[in-house]
C-alpha positions as CSV (number, residue, x, y, z in Angstrom):
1,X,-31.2,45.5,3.9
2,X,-32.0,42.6,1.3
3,X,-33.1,39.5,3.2
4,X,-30.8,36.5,3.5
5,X,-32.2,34.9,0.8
6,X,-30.3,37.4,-1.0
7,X,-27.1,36.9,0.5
8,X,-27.0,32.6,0.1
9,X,-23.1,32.3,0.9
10,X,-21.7,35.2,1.9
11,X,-18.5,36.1,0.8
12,X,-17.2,38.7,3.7
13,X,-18.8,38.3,7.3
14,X,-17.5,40.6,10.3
15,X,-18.3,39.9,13.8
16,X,-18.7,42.8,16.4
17,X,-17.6,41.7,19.7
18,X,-16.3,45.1,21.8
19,X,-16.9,44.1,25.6
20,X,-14.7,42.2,27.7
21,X,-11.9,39.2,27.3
22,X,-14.4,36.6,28.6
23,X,-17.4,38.0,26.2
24,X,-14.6,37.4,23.4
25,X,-13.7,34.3,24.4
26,X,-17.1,32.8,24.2
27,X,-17.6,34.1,21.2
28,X,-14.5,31.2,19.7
29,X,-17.2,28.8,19.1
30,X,-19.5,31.0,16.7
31,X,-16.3,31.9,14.8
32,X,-15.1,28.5,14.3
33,X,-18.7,27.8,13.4
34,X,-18.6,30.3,10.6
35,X,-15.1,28.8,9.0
36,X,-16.9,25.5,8.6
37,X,-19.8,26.6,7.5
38,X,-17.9,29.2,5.0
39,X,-14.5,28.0,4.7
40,X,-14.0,30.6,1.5
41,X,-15.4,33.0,3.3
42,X,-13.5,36.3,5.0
43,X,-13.9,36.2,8.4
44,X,-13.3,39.6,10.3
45,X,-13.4,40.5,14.0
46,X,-13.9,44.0,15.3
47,X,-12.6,44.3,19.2
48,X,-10.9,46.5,21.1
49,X,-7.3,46.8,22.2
50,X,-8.4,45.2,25.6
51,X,-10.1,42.2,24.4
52,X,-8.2,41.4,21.0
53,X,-5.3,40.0,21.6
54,X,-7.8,36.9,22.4
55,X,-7.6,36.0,18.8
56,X,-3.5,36.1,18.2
57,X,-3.5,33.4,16.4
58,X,-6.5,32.2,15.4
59,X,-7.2,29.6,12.5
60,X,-11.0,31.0,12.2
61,X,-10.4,34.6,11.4
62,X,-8.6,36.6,8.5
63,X,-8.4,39.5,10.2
64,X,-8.8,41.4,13.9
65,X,-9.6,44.9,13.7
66,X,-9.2,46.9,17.3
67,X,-9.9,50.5,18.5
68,X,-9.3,51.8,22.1
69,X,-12.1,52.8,24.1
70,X,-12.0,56.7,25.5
71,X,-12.3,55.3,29.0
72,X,-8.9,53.2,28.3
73,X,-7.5,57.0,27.6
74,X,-5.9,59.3,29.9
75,X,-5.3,62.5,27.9
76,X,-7.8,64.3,25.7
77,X,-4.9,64.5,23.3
78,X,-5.2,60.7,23.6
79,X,-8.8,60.6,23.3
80,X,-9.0,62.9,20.1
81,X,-6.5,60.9,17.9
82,X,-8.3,57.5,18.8
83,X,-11.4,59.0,17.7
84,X,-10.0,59.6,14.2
85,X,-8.6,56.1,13.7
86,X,-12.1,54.7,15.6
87,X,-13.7,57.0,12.3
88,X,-10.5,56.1,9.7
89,X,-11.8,52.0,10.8
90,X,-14.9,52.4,10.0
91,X,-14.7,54.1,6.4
92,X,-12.1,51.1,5.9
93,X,-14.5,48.7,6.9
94,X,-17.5,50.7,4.7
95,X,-15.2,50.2,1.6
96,X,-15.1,46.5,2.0
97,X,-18.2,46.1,1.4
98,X,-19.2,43.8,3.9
99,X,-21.9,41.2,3.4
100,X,-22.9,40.0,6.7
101,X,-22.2,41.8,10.3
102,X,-23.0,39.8,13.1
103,X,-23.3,41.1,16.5
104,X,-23.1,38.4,18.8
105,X,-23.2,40.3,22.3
106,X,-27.3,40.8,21.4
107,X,-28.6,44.5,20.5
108,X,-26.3,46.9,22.2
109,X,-26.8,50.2,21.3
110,X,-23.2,51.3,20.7
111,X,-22.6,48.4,18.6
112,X,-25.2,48.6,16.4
113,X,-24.6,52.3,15.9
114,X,-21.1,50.9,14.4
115,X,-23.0,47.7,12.5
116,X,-25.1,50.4,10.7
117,X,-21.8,52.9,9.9
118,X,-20.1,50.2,8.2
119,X,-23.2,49.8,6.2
120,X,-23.4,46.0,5.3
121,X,-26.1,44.4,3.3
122,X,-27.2,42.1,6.0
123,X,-27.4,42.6,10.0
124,X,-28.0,39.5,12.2
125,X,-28.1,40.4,16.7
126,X,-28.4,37.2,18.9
127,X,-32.1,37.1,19.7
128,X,-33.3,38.8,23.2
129,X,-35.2,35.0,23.8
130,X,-32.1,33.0,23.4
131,X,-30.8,32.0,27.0
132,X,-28.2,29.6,28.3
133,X,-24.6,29.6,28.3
134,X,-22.9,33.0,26.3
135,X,-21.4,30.4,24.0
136,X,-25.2,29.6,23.2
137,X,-26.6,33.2,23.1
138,X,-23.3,34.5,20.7
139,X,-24.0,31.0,18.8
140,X,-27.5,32.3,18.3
141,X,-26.6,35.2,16.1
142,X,-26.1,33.2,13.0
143,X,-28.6,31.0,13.3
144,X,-30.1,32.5,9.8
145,X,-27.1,31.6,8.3
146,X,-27.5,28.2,8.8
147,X,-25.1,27.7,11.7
148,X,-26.8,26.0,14.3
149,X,-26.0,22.5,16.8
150,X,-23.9,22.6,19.9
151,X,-21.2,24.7,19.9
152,X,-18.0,23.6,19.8
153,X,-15.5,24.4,22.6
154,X,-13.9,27.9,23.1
155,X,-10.4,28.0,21.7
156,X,-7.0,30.6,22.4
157,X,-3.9,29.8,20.8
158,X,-0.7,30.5,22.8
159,X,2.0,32.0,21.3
160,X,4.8,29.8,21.2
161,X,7.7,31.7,21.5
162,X,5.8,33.4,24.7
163,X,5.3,30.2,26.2
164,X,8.8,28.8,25.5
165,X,10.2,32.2,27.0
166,X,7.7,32.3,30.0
167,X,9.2,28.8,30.8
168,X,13.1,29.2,30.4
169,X,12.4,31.8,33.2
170,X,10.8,29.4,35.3
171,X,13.1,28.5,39.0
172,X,14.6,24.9,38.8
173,X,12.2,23.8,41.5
174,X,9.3,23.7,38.9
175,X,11.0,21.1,37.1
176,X,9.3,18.2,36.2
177,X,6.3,18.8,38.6
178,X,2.4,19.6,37.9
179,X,1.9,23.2,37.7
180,X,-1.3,24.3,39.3
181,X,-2.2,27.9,38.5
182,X,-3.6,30.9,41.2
183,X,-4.9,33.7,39.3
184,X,-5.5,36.0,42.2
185,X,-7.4,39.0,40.2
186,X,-11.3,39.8,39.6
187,X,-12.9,42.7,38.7
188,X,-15.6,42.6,41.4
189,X,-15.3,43.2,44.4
190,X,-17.3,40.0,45.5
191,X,-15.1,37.6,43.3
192,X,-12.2,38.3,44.9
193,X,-10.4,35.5,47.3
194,X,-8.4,36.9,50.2
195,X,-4.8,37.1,49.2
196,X,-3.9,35.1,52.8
197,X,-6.2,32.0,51.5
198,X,-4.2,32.0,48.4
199,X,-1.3,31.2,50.6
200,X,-3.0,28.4,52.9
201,X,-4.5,26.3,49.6
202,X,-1.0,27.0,48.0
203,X,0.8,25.1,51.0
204,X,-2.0,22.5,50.9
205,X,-1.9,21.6,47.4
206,X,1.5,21.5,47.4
207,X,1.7,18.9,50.7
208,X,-0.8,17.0,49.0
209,X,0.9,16.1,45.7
210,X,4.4,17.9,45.4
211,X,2.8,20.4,43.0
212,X,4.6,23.6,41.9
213,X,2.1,27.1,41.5
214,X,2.0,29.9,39.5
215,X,0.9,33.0,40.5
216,X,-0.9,34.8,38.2
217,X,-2.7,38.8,38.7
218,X,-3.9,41.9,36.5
219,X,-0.9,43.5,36.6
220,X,-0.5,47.2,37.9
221,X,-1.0,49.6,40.8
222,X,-4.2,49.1,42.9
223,X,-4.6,52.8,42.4
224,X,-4.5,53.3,38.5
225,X,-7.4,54.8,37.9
226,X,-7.6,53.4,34.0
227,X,-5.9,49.5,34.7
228,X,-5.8,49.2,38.4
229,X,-4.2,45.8,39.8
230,X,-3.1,43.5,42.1
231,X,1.0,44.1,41.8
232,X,1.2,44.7,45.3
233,X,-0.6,41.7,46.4
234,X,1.1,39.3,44.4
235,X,4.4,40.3,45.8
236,X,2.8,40.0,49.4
237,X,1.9,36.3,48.5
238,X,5.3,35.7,47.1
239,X,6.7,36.4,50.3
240,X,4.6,34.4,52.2
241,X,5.2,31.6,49.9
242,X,8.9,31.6,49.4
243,X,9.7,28.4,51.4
244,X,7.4,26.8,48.3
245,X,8.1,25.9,44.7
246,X,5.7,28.7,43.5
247,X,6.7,31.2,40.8
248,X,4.8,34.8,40.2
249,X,4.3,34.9,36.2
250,X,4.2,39.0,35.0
251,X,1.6,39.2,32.4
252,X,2.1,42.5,31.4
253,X,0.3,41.7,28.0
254,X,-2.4,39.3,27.4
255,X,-0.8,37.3,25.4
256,X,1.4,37.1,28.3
257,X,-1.6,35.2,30.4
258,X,-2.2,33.2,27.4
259,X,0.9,31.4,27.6
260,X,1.8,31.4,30.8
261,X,-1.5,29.4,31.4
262,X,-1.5,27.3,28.6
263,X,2.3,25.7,31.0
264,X,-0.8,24.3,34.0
265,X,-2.0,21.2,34.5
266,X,-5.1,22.4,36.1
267,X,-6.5,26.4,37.2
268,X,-8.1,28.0,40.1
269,X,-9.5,31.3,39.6
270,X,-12.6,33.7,40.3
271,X,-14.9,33.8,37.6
272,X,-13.4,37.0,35.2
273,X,-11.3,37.0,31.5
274,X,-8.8,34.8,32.9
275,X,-11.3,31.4,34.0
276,X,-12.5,31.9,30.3
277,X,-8.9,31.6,28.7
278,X,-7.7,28.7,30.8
279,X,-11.3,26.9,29.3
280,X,-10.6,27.9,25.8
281,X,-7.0,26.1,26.4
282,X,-8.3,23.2,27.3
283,X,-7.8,23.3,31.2
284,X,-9.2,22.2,34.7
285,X,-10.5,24.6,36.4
286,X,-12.0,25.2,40.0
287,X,-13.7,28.6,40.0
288,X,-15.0,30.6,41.9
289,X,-18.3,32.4,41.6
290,X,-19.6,35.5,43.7
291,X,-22.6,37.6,42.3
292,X,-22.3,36.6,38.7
293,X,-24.8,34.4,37.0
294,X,-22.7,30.8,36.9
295,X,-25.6,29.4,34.8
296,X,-24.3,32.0,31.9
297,X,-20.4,32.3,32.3
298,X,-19.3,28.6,33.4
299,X,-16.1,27.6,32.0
300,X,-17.3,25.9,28.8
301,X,-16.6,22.2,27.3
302,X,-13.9,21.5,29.7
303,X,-14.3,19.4,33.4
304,X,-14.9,22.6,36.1
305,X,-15.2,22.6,40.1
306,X,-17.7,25.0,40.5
307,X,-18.2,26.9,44.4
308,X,-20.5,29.5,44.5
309,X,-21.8,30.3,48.3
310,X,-25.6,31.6,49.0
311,X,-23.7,34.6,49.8
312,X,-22.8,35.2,46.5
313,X,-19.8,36.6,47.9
314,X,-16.6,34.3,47.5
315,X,-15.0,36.1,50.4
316,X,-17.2,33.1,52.3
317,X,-15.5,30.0,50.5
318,X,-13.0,28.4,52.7
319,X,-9.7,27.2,51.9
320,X,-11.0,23.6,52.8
321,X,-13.4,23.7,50.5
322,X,-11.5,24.7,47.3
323,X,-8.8,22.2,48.4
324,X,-11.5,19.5,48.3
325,X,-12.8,21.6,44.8
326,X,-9.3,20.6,43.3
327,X,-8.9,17.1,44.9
328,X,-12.5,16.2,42.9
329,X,-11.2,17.5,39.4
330,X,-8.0,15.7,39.7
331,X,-9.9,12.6,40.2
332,X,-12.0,13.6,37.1
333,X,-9.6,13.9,35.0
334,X,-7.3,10.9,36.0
335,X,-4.6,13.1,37.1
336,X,-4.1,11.5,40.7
């Protein structure tokens, strides 16, 4: 590959970011980066199904390209035709003739086996050294290209006909009051809240200041074996809560979670794809933290309530004590 001396504005750049919805999400800040730097420029995004929908919207990017992973795939059947688009993708990509790939998530092997099939003059990986926030590391990756400072804040963009939708259905007892949102979901087991605690803060927020809740969850059956969720749970905390003004908001798409979010004043949540959203929207939030590294995957640029016991397992966080959580950021932000 010719050095970047070679390539002095690059005139098609395509960022690899496969993982998850949080990895995604943290990688908003390099992408907005690259517009300024290169407003000209074509800015692509290769994701998967999972993850893209992150970028609906987005004034930083021209174009989201997605495949599905096999372990998203039930069927062989399945498996086989996503292989040939996965291979169809790539000889698209090849044709374009693509200047600059970035790969923000730092040398994974996977992704630089796909960097190196869509054969573009220049490969840049976040460096192994870099550490910080993953806003900073993913920032790091086009550091030869001139893009360097702070990084901006993450940034979603709801979907307004979703969020005007997701509100008509809203009960009348939500009307006019400050919508605190309970995402109840995590992907680890030692993220997740008890489902009963849920109900105790909800009544105590609510005595507090007359705020209504939304109840948010990955949706699904906890015994999917490819998208397993918390349907059951959420309906258990509906009926435990049904003397409050608290609606449960079905996400069955991302975009879904997106909007229904971007309706709340301020979030509480476990650290997982969801925390990172309400951040890049510009929320409050008090999260959560088990036996992830909080240094790392903080909610970025916006005012956060951090708990994380020495337990690392949030099972040990008390109701009190997120109450208290959510008292402080209301008082940082001027909301009381």
């Amino acid at each position: 590959m010719p050095p970047l001396a070679d390539i002095p504005s690059p005139q098609k750049i395509l960022v690899i970011r496969r993982d998850n919805i949080g990895d995604l999400v943290c990688t908003t800040p390099l992408l907005a980066a690259l517009r300024a730097r290169f407003p000209a420029a074509w800015i692509g995004v290769l994701a998967n199904s999972y993850n893209a929908p992150v970028l609906a919207g987005s004034p930083d990017v021209d174009a989201v390209f997605a495949y599905t992973k096999g372990k998203h795939l039930a069927a062989a059947g399945e498996r086989l035709a996503a292989l040939w688009r996965r291979a169809k993708l790539v000889l698209d990509l090849r044709r374009m003739r693509i200047d600059v790939v970035l790969l923000p998530g730092g040398a994974q092997a996977s992704a630089q086996r796909f960097a190196r099939l869509v054969a573009p003059r220049r490969l840049l990986v976040s460096p192994p050294d870099v550490t910080g926030h993953e806003v900073e590391r993913s920032f790091a990756a086009a550091r030869k290209l001139g893009v360097g400072g702070t990084p901006p804040a993450c940034k979603v963009v709801a979907d307004a006909a979703r969020r005007a939708a997701i509100a008509a259905r809203l009960p009348q007892t939500l009307a006019g009051r400050r919508l605190v949102a309970l995402q109840l979901s995590a992907r680890k087991p030692r993220q997740r809240w008890p489902p009963e605690r849920f109900a105790a803060l909800a009544r105590a927020l609510h005595a507090a200041s007359g705020c209504g809740l939304l109840v948010f969850w990955s949706p699904g059956a906890e015994d999917d074996p490819l998208h397993p969720g918390d349907d059951a749970t959420a309906a258990a905390l509906a009926l435990q809560t049904q003397d409050l003004p608290l609606a449960a908001v079905a996400t069955r798409e991302l975009a879904d979670l997106v909007a229904g979010l971007s309706l709340c004043d301020t979030v509480i949540c476990a650290d997982g794809g969801a925390m990172h959203i309400a951040a890049a929207l510009g929320k409050p939030v008090v999260c959560l933290f088990g036996n992830s590294d909080a240094a790392r995957w903080h909610p970025w640029a916006v005012p956060c309530e951090l708990l994380q016991p020495a337990s690392r397992d949030v099972a040990d966080i008390s109701v009190d004590e997120v109450f208290a959580a959510h008292e402080r950021l209301m008082q940082r932000t001027g909301a009381t």
